[in-house]
Backbone and ligand atoms as CSV (ligand in chain L), in Angstrom:
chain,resi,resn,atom,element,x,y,z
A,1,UNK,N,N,23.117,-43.526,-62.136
A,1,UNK,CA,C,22.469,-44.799,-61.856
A,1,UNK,C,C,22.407,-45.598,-63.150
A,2,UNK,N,N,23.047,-46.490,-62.957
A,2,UNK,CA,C,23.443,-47.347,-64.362
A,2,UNK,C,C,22.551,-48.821,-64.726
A,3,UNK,N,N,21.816,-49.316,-65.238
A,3,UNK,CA,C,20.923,-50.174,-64.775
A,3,UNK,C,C,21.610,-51.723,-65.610
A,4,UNK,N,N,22.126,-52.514,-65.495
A,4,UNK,CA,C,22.386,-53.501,-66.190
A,4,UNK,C,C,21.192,-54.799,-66.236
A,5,UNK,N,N,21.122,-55.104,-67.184
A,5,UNK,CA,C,20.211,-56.284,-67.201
A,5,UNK,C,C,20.957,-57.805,-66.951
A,6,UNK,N,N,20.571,-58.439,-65.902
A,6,UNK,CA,C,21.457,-59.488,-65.403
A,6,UNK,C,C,19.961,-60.439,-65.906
A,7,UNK,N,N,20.857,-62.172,-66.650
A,7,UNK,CA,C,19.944,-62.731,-66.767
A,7,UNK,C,C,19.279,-63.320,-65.588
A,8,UNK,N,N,18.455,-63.319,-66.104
A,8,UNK,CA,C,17.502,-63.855,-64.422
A,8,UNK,C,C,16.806,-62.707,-63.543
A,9,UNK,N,N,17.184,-61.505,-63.847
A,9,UNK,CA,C,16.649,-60.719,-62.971
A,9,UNK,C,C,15.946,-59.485,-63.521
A,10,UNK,N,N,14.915,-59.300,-63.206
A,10,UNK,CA,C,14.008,-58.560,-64.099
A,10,UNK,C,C,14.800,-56.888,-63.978
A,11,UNK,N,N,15.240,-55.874,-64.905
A,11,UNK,CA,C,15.426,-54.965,-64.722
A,11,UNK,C,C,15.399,-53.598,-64.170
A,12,UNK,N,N,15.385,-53.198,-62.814
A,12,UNK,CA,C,14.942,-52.352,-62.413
A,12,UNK,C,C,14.621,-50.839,-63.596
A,13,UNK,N,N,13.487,-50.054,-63.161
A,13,UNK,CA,C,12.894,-48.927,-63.461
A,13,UNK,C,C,14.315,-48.137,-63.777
A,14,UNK,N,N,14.410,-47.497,-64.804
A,14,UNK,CA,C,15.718,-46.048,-64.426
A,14,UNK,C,C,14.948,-44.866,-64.478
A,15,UNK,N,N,15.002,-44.123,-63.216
A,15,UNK,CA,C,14.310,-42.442,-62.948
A,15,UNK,C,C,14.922,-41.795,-63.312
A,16,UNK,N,N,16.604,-42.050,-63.688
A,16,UNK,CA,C,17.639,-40.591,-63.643
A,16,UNK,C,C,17.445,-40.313,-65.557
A,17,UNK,N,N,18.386,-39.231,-64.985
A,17,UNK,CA,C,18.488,-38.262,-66.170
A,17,UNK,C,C,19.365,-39.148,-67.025
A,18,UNK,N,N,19.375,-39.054,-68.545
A,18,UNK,CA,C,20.062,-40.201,-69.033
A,18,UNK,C,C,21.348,-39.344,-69.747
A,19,UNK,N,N,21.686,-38.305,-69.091
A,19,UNK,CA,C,23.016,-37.390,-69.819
A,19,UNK,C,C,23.957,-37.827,-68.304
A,20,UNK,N,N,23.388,-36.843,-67.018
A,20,UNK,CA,C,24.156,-36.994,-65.732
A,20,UNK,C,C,23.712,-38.259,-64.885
A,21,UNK,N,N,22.807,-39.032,-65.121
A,21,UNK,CA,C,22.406,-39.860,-64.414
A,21,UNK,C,C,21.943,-39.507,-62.468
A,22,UNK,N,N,21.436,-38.421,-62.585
A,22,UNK,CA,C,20.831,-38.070,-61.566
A,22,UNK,C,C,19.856,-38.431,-61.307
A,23,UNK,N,N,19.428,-38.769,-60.007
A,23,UNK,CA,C,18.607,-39.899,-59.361
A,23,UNK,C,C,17.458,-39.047,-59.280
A,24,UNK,N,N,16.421,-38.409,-59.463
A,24,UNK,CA,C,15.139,-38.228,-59.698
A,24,UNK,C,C,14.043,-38.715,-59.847
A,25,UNK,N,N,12.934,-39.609,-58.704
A,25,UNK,CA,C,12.240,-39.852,-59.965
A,25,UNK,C,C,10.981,-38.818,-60.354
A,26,UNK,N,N,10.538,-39.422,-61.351
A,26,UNK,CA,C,9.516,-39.137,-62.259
A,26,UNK,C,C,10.097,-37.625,-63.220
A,27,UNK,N,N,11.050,-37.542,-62.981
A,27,UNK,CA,C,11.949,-36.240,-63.758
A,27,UNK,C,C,11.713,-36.114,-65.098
A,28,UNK,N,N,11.799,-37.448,-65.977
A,28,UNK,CA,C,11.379,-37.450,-67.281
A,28,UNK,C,C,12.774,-38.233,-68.353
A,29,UNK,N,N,13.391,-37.873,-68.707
A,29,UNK,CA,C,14.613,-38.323,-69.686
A,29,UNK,C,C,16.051,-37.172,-69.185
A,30,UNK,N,N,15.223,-35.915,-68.723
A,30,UNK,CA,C,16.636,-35.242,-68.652
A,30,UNK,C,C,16.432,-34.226,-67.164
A,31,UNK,N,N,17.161,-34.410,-66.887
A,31,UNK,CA,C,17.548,-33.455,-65.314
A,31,UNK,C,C,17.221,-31.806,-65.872
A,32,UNK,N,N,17.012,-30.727,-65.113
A,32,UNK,CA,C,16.855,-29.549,-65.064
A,32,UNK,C,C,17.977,-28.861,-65.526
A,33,UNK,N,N,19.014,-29.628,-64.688
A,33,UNK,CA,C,19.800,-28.489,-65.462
A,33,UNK,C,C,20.642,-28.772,-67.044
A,34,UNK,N,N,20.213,-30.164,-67.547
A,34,UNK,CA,C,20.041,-30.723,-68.431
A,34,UNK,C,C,19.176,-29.998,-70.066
A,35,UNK,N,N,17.992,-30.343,-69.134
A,35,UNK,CA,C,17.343,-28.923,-69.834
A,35,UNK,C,C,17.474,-27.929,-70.388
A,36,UNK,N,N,17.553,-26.980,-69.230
A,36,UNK,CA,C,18.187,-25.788,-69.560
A,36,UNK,C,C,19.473,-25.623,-70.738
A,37,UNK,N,N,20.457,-26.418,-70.468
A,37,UNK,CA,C,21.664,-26.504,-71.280
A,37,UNK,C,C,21.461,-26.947,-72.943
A,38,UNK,N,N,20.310,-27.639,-72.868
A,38,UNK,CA,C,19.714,-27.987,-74.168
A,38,UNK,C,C,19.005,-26.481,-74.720
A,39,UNK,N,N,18.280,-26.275,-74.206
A,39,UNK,CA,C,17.293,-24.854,-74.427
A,39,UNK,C,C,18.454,-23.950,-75.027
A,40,UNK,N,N,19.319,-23.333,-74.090
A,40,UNK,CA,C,20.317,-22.813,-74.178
A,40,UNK,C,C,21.384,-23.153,-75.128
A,41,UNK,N,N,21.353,-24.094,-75.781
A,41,UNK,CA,C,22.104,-24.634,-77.179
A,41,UNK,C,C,21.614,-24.455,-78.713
A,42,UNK,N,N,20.144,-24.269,-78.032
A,42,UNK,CA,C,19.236,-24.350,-79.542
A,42,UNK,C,C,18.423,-22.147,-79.118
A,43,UNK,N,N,19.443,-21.902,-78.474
A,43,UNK,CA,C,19.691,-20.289,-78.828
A,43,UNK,C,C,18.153,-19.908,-77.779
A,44,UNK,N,N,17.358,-21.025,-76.852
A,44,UNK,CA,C,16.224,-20.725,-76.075
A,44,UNK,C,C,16.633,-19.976,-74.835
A,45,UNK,N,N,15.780,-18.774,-74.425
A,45,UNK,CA,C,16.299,-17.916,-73.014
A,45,UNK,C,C,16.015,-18.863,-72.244
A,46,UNK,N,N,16.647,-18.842,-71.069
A,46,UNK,CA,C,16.637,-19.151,-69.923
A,46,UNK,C,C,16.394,-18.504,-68.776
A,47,UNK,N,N,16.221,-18.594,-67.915
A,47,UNK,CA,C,15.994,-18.049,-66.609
A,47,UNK,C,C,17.634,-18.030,-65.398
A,48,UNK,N,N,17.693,-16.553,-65.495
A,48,UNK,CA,C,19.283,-17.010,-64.624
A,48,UNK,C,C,18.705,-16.796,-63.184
A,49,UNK,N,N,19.277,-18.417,-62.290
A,49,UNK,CA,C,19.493,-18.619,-61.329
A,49,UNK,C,C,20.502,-19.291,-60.600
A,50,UNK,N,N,20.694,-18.623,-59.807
A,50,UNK,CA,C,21.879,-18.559,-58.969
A,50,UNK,C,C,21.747,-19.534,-57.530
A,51,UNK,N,N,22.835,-20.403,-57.126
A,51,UNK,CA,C,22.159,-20.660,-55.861
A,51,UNK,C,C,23.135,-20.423,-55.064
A,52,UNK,N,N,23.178,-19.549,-53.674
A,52,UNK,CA,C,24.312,-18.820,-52.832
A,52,UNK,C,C,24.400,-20.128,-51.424
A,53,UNK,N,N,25.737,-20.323,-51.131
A,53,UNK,CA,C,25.604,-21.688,-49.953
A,53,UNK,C,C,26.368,-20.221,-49.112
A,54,UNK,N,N,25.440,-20.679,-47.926
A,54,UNK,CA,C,25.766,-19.917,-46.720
A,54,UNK,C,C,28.068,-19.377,-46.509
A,55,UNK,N,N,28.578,-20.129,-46.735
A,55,UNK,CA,C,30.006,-19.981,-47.182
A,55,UNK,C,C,30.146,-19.124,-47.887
A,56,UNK,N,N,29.750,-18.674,-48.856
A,56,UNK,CA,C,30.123,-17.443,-49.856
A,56,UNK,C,C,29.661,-18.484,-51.583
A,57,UNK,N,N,30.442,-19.784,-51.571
A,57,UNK,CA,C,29.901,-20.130,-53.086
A,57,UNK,C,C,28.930,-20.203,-53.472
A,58,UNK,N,N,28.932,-20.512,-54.705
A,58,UNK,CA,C,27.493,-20.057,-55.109
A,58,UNK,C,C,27.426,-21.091,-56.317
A,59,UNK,N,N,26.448,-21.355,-57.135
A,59,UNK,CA,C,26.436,-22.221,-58.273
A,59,UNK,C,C,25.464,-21.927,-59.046
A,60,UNK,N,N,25.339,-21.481,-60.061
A,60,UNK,CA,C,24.544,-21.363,-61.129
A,60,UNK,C,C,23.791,-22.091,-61.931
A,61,UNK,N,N,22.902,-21.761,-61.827
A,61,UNK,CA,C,21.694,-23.048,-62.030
A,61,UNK,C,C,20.721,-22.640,-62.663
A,62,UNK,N,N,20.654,-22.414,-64.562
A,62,UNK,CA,C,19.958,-21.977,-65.296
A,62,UNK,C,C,18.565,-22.623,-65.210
A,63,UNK,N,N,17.181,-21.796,-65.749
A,63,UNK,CA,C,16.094,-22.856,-65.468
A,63,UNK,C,C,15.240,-22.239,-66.989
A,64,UNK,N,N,14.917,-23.490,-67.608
A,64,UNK,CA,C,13.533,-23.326,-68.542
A,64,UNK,C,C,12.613,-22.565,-67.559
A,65,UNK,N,N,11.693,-21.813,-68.188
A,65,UNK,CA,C,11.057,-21.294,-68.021
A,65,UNK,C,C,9.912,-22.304,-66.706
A,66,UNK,N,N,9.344,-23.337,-67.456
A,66,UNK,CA,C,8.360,-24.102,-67.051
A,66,UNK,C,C,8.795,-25.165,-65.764
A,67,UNK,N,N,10.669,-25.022,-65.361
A,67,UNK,CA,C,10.986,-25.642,-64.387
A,67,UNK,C,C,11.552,-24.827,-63.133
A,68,UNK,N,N,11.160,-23.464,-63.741
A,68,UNK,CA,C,11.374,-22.184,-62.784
A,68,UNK,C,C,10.595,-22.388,-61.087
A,69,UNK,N,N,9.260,-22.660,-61.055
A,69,UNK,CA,C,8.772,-22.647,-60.294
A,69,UNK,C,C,9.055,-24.058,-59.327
A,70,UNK,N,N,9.062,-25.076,-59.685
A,70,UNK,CA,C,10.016,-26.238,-59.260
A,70,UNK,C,C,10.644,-26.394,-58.594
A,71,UNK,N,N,11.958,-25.125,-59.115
A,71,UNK,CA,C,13.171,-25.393,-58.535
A,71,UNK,C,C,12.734,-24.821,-57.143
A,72,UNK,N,N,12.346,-23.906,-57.691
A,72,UNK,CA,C,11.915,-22.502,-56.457
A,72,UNK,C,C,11.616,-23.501,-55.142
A,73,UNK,N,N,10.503,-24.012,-55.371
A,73,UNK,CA,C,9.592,-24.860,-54.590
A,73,UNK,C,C,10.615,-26.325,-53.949
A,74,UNK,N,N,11.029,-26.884,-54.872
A,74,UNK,CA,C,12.111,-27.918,-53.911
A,74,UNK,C,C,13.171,-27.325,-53.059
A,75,UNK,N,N,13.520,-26.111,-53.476
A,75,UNK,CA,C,14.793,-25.727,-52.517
A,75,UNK,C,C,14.229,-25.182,-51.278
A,76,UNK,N,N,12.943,-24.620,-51.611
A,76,UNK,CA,C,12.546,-24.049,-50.206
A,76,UNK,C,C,12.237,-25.224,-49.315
A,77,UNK,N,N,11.580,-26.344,-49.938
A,77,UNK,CA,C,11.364,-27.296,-49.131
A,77,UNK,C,C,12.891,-28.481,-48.538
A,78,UNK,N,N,13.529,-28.362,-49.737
A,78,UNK,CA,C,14.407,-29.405,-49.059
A,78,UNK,C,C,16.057,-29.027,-49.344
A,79,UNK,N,N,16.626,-27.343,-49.557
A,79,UNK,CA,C,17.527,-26.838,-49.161
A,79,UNK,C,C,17.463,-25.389,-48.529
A,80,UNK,N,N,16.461,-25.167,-47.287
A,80,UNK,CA,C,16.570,-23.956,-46.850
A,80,UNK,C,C,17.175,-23.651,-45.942
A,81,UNK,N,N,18.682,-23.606,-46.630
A,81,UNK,CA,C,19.849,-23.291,-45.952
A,81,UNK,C,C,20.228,-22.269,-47.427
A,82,UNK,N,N,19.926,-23.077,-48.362
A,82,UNK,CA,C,20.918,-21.657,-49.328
A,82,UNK,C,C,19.728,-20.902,-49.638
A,83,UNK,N,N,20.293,-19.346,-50.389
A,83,UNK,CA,C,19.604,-18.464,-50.735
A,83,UNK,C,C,19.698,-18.712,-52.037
A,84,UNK,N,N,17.977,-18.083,-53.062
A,84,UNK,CA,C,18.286,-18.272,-54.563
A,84,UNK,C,C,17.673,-17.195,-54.907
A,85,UNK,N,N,18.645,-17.016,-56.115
A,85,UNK,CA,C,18.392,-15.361,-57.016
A,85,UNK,C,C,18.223,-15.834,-57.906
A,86,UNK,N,N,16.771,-15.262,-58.897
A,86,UNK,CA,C,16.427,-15.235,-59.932
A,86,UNK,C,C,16.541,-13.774,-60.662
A,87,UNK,N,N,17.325,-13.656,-61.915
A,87,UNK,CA,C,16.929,-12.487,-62.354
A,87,UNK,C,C,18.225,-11.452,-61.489
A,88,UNK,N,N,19.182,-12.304,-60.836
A,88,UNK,CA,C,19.736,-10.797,-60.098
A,88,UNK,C,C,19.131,-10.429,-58.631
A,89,UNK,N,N,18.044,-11.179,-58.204
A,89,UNK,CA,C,16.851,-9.887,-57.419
A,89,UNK,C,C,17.090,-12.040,-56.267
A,90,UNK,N,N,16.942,-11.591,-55.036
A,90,UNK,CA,C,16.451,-12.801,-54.074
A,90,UNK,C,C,15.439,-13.368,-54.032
A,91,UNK,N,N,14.874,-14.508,-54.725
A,91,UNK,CA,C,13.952,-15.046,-54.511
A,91,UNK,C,C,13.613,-16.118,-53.115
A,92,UNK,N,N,14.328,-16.113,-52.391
A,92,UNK,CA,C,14.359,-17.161,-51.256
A,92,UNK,C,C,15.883,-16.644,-50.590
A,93,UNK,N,N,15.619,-16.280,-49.280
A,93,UNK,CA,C,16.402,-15.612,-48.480
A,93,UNK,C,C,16.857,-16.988,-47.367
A,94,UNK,N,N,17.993,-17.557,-47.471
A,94,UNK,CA,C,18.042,-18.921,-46.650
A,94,UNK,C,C,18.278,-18.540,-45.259
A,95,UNK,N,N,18.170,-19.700,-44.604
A,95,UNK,CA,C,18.493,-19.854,-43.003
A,95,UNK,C,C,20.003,-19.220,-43.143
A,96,UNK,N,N,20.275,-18.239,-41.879
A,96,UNK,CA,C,21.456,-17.675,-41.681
A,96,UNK,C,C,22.065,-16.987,-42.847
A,97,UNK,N,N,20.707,-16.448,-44.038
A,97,UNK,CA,C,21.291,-15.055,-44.236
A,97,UNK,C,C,20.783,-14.066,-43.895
A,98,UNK,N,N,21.374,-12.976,-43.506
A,98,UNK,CA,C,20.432,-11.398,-43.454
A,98,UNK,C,C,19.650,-10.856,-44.505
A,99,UNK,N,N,19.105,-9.581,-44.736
A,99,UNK,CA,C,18.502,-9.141,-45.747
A,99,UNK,C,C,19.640,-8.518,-46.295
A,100,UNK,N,N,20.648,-7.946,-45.480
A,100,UNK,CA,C,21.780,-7.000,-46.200
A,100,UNK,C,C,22.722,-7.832,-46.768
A,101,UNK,N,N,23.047,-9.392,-45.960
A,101,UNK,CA,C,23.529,-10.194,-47.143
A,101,UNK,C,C,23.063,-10.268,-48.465
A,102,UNK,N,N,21.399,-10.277,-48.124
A,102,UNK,CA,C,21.038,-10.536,-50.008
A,102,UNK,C,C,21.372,-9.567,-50.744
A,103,UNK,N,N,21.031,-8.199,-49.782
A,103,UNK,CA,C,21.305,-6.789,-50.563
A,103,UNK,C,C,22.975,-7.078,-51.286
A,104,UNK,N,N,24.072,-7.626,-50.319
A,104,UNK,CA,C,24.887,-7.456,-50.825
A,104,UNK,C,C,25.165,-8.511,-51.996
A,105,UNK,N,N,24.567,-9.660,-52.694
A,105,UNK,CA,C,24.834,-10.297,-53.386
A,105,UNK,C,C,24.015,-9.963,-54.430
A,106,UNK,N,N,22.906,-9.145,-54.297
A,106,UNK,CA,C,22.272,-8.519,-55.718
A,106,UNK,C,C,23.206,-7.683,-55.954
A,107,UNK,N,N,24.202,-6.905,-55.212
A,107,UNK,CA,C,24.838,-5.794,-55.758
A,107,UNK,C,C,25.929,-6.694,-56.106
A,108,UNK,N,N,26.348,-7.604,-55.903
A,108,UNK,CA,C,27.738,-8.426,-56.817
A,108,UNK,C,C,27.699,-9.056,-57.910
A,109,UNK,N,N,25.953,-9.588,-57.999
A,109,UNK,CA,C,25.622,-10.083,-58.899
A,109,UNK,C,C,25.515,-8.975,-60.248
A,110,UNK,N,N,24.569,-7.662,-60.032
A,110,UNK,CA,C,24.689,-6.717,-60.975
A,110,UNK,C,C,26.013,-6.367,-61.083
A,111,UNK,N,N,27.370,-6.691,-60.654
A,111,UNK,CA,C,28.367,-5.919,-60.691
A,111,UNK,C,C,29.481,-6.853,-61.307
A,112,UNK,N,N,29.073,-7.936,-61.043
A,112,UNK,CA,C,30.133,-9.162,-61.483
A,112,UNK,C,C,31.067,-9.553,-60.684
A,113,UNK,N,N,31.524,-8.938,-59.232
A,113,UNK,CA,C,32.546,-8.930,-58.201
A,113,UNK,C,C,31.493,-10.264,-57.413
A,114,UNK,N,N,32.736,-10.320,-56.519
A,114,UNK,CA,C,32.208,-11.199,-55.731
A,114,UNK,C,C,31.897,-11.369,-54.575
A,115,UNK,N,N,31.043,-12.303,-53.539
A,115,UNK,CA,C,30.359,-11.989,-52.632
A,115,UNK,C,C,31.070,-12.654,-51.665
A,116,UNK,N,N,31.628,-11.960,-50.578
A,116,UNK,CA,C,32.136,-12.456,-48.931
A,116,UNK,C,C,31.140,-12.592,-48.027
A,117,UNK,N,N,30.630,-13.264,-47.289
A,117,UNK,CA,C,29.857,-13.370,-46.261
A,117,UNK,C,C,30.867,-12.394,-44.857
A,118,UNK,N,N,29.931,-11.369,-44.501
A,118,UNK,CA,C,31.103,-10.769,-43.531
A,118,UNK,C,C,30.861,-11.249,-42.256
A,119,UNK,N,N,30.530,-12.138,-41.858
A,119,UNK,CA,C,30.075,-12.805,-40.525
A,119,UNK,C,C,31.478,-13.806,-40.626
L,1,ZN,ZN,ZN,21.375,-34.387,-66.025
């Protein structure tokens, strides 16, 4: 979201992140996974999380510590379709997975192989 100042017209607010320009508001200057990537540059742990889409992909989605609970909390509310692993271990089991799916993606995750949905 790119905000130009046109004369005559008062400038709209910018909410997004000012690296990816992700539409957020009240987010702050930098997106989450923004964050993290910063933390993670200046040698800070992170929190590994994973997010599994009912298909088999998956996307990795490191979290500061203090935006851990956040993420947790928006995906349950407004993507509970995917499943998310923190740590390796399922923290949120999505719509249309099993428990033995999760079982099987903690064991790919500790293993480094990768995960088929067998449905
Ligand atoms: Zn960003």
């Amino acid at each position: 979201m790119r905000t130009l100042a046109i004369a005559g017209r008062r400038p709209r607010m910018r909410l997004g992140c000012e690296v990816c320009e992700e539409s957020l508001a009240a987010l702050g200057r930098r997106c989450a996974d923004h964050v993290a990537a910063e933390a993670e540059a200046r040698g800070e742990r992170t929190a590994s999380c994973v997010r599994f889409y009912p298909n088999g992909e998956f996307r990795r989605e490191p979290r500061v510590p203090a935006d851990l609970e956040t993420w947790l909390e928006y995906n349950r509310t407004f993507r509970p379709g995917n499943s998310l692993f923190v740590e390796g271990r399922c923290a949120q089991r999505g719509a249309g997975f099993t428990d033995e799916d999760c079982s099987d993606i903690e064991r790919a995750l500790a293993t480094g192989t990768p995960w088929t949905p067998r449905r």
